[in-house]
One Martini backbone bead per residue (centre of mass of N, CA, C, O) as a GRO file, in nm:
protein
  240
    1UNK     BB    1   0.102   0.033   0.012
    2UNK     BB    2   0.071   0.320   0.042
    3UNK     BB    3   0.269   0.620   0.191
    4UNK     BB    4   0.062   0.810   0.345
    5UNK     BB    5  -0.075   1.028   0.488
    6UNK     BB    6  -0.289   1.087   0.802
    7UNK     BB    7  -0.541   1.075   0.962
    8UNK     BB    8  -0.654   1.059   1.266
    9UNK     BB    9  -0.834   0.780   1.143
   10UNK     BB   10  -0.599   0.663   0.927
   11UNK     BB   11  -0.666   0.790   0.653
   12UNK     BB   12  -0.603   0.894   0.357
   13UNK     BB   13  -0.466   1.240   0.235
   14UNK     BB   14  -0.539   1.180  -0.117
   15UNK     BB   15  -0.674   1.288  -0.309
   16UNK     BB   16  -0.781   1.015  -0.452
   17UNK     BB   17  -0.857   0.916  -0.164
   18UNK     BB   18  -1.102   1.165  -0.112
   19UNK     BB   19  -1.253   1.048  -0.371
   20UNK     BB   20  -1.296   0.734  -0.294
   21UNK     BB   21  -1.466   0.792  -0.062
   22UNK     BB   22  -1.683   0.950  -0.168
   23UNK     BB   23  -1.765   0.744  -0.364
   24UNK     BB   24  -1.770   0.532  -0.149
   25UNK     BB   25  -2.028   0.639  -0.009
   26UNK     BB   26  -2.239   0.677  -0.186
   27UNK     BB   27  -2.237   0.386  -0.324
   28UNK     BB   28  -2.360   0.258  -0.009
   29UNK     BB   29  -2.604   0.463   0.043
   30UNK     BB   30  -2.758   0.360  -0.232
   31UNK     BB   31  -2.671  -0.028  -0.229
   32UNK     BB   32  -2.479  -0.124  -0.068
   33UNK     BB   33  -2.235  -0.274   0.029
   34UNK     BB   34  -2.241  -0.538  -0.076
   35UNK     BB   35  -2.280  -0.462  -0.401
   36UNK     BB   36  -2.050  -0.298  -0.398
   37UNK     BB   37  -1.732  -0.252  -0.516
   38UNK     BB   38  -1.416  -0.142  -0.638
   39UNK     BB   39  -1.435  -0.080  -0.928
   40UNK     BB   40  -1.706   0.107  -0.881
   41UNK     BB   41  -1.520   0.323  -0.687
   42UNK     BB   42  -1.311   0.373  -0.912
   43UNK     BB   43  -1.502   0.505  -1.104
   44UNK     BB   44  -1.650   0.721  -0.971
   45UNK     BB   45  -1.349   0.867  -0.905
   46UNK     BB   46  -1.167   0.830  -1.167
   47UNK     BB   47  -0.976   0.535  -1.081
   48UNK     BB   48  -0.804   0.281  -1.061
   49UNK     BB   49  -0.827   0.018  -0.900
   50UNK     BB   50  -0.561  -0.007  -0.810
   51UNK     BB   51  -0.554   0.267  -0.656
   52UNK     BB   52  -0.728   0.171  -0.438
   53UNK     BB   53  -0.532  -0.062  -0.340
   54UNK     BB   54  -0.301   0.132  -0.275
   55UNK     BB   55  -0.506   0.242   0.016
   56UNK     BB   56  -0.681  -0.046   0.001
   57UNK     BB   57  -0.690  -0.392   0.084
   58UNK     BB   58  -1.008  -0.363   0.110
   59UNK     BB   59  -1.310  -0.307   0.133
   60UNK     BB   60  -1.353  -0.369   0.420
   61UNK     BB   61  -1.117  -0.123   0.500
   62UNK     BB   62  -1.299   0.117   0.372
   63UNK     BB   63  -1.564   0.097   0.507
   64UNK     BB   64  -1.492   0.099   0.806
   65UNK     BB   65  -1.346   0.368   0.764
   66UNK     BB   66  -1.566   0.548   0.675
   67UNK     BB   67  -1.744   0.464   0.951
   68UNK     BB   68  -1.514   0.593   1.148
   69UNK     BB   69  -1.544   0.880   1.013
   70UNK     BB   70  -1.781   0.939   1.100
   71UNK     BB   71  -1.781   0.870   1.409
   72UNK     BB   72  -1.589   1.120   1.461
   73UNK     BB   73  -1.762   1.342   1.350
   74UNK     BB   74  -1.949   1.331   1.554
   75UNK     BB   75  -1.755   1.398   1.803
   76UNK     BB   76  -1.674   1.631   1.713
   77UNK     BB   77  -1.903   1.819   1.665
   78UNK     BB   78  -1.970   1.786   1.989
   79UNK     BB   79  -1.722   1.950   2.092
   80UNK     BB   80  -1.708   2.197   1.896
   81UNK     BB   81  -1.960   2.321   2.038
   82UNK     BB   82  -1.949   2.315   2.328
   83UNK     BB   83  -1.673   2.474   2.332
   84UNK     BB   84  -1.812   2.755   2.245
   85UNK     BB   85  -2.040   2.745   2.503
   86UNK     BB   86  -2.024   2.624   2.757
   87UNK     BB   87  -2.190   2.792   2.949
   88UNK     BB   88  -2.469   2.642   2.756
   89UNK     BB   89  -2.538   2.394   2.939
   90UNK     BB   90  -2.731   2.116   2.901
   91UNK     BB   91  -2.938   1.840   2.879
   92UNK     BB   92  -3.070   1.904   2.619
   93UNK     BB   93  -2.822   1.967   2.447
   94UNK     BB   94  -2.692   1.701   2.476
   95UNK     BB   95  -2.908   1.539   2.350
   96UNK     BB   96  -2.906   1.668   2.086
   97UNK     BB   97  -2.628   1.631   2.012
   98UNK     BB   98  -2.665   1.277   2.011
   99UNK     BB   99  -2.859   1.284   1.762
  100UNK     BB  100  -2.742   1.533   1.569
  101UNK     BB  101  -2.502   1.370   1.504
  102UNK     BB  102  -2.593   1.074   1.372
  103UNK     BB  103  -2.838   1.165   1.184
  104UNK     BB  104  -2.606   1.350   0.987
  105UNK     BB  105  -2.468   1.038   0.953
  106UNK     BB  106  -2.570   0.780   0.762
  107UNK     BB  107  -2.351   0.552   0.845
  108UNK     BB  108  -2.421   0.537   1.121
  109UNK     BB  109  -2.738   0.498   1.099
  110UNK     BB  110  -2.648   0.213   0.940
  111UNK     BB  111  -2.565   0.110   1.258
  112UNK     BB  112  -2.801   0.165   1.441
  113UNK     BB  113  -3.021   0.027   1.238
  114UNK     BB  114  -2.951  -0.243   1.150
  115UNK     BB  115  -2.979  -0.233   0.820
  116UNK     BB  116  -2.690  -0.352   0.731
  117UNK     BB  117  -2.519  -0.647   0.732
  118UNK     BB  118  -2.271  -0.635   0.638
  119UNK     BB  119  -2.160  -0.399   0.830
  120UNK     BB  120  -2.217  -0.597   1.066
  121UNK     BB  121  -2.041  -0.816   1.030
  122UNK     BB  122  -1.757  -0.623   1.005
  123UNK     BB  123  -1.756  -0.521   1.295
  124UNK     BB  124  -1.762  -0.805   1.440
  125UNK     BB  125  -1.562  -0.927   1.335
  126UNK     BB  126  -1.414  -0.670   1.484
  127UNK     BB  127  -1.362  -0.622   1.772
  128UNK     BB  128  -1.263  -0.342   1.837
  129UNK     BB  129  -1.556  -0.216   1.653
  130UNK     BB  130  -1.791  -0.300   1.802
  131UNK     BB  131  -1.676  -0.184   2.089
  132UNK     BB  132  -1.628   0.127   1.960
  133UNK     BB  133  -1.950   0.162   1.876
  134UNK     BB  134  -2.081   0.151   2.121
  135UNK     BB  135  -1.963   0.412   2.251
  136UNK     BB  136  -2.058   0.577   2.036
  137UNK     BB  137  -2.364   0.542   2.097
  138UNK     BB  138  -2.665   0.726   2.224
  139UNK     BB  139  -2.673   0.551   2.455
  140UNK     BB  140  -2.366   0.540   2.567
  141UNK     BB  141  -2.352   0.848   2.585
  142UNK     BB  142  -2.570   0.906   2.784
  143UNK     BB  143  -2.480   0.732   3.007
  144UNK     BB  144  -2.188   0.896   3.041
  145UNK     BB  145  -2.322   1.194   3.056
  146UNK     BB  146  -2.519   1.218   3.271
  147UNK     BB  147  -2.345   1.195   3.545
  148UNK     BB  148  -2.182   1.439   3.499
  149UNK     BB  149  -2.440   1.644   3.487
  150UNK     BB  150  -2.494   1.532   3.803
  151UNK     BB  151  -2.264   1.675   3.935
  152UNK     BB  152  -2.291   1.961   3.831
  153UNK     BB  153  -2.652   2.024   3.875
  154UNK     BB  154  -2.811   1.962   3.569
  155UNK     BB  155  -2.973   1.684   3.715
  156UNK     BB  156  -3.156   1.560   3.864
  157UNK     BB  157  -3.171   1.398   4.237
  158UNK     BB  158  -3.491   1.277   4.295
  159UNK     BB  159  -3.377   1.030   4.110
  160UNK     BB  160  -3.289   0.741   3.977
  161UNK     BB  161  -3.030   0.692   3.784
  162UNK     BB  162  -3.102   0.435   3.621
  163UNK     BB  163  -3.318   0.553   3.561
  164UNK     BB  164  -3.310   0.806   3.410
  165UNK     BB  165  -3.121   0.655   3.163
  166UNK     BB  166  -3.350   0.499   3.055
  167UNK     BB  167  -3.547   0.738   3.011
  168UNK     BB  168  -3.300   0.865   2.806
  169UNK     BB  169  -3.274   0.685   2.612
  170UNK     BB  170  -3.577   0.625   2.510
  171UNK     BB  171  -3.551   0.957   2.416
  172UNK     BB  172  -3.360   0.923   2.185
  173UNK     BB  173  -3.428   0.696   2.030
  174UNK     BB  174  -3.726   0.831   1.958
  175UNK     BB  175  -3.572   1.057   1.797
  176UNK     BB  176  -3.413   0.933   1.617
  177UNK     BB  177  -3.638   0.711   1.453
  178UNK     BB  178  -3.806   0.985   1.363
  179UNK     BB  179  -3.528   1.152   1.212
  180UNK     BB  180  -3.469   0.885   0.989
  181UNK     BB  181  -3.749   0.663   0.915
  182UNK     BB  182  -3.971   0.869   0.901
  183UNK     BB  183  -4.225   1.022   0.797
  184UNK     BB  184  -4.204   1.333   0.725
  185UNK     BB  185  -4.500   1.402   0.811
  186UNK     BB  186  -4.433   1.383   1.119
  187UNK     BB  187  -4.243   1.689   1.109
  188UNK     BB  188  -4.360   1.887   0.887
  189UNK     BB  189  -4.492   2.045   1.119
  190UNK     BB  190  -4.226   2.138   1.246
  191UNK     BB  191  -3.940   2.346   1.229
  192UNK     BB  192  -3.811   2.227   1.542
  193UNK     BB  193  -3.752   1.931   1.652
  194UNK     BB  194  -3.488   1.952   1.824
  195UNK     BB  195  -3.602   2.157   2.011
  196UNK     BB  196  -3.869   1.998   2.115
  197UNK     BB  197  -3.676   1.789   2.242
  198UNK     BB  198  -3.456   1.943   2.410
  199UNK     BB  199  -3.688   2.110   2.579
  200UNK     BB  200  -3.817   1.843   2.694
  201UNK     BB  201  -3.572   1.710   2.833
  202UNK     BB  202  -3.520   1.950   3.037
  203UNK     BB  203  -3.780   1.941   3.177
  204UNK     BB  204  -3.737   1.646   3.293
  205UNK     BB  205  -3.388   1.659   3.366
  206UNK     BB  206  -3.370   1.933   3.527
  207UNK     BB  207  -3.244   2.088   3.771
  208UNK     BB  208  -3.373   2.222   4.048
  209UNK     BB  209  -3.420   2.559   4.017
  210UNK     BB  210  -3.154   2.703   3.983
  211UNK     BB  211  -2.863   2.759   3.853
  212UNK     BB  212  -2.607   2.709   3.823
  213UNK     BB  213  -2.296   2.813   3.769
  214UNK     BB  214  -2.052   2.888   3.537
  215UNK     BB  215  -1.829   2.761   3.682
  216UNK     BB  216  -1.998   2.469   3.648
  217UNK     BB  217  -2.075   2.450   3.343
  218UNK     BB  218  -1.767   2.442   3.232
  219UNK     BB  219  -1.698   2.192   3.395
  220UNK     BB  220  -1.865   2.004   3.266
  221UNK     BB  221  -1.761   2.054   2.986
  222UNK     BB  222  -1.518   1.968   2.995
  223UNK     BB  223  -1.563   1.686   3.118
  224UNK     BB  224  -1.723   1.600   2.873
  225UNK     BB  225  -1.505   1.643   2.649
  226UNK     BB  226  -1.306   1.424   2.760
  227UNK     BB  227  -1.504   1.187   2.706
  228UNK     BB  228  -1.497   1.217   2.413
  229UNK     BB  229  -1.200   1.224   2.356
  230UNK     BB  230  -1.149   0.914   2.482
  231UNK     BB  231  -1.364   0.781   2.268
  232UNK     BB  232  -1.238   0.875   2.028
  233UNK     BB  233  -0.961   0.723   2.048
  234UNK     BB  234  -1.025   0.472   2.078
  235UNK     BB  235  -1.133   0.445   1.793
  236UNK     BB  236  -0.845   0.510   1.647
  237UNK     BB  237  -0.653   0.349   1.782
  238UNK     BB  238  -0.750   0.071   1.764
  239UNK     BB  239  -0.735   0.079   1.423
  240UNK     BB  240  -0.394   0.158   1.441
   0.00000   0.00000   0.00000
């Protein structure tokens, strides 16, 4: 294989990579991974078939990387907000922040819903890709940073912790599944879903009372950061 700069999460970034790369996105979420070929996305990308593989060693190191690679963008997305306005974190706030990091990239999207079988037997195959997708799936980035929010004073303490996650999971779970599957009719009388998503679950499970104080706002943020940081870590040192 060639021997080319890297990405953080390992891929390739020479243009020709850069192209072969969007062009099997496309053509993945188009047809599904299992029916596409390296030959027919070396077509689409303009660039001969030979040159695929001297940047991966076969489709399933290709299609990986992808998924690798929303999913850290998804992680990145939510940094990057996050990082912008720390004082204005919420448990609201953090909950759209990981259904609409995820439902904006699809290839993520069809791991989460389990609806492309190439896909997930080929996670499956690789133990550290598995688990490494799962640390980073909706369900379990809520549960990991629930407890964070509750310890400086944004999520109520009058609820058992384990419950509270519970119907957190739950409540991410169906908005995620109706922002990603559901009939447009659905939500196309709303302007902003997200907002009342966001709205609702702060309602739910913001802790009563005053507003926490900004230093500890800011420090919730940091602590945030750090286990995204950690998680995104996880997931791209495993694959390299």
């Amino acid at each position: 294989m060639i021997q080319t700069p890297l990405k953080k999460d390992g891929a390739p970034t020479s243009p020709n990579a850069e192209r072969i790369s969007r062009a099997a996105t496309r053509l993945i979420l188009t047809h599904g991974a299992r029916k596409v070929t390296m030959a027919e996305i070396a077509g689409a990308a303009g660039v001969g078939k030979g040159t695929a593989y001297q940047y991966w060693a076969s489709k399933d190191d290709l299609v990986l990387h992808l998924t690798v690679q929303a999913a850290v963008a998804a992680l990145e997305s939510m940094i990057a907000t996050i990082e912008v306005e720390p004082e204005d974190i919420t448990v609201g706030r953090i909950m759209r922040l990981i259904v609409q990091s995820a439902a904006e990239r699809p290839l993520v999207a069809r791991v989460l819903h389990r609806n492309d079988d190439y896909l997930l037997t080929l996670i499956a195959e690789r133990s550290w890709s598995e688990q490494a997708f799962a640390a980073c799936s909706p369900p379990a980035l809520c549960a990991a940073l629930l407890p964070i929010l509750r310890s400086h004073g944004l999520v109520r303490t009058d609820a058992d912790q384990d419950d509270q996650t519970f119907a957190a999971v739950s409540m991410i779970l169906g908005f995620f599944t109706t922002m990603t599957t559901s009939d447009p009719l659905t939500v196309n009388h709303v302007n902003d879903p997200g907002r009342v998503f966001e709205e609702s679950t702060q309602s739910v499970f913001a802790a009563l009372g005053r507003r926490p104080p900004r230093a500890a706002r800011v420090t919730a943020s940091e602590d945030i950061v750090r286990k995204l940081t950690q998680i995104r870590r996880d997931l791209t040192d495993e694959m390299n």
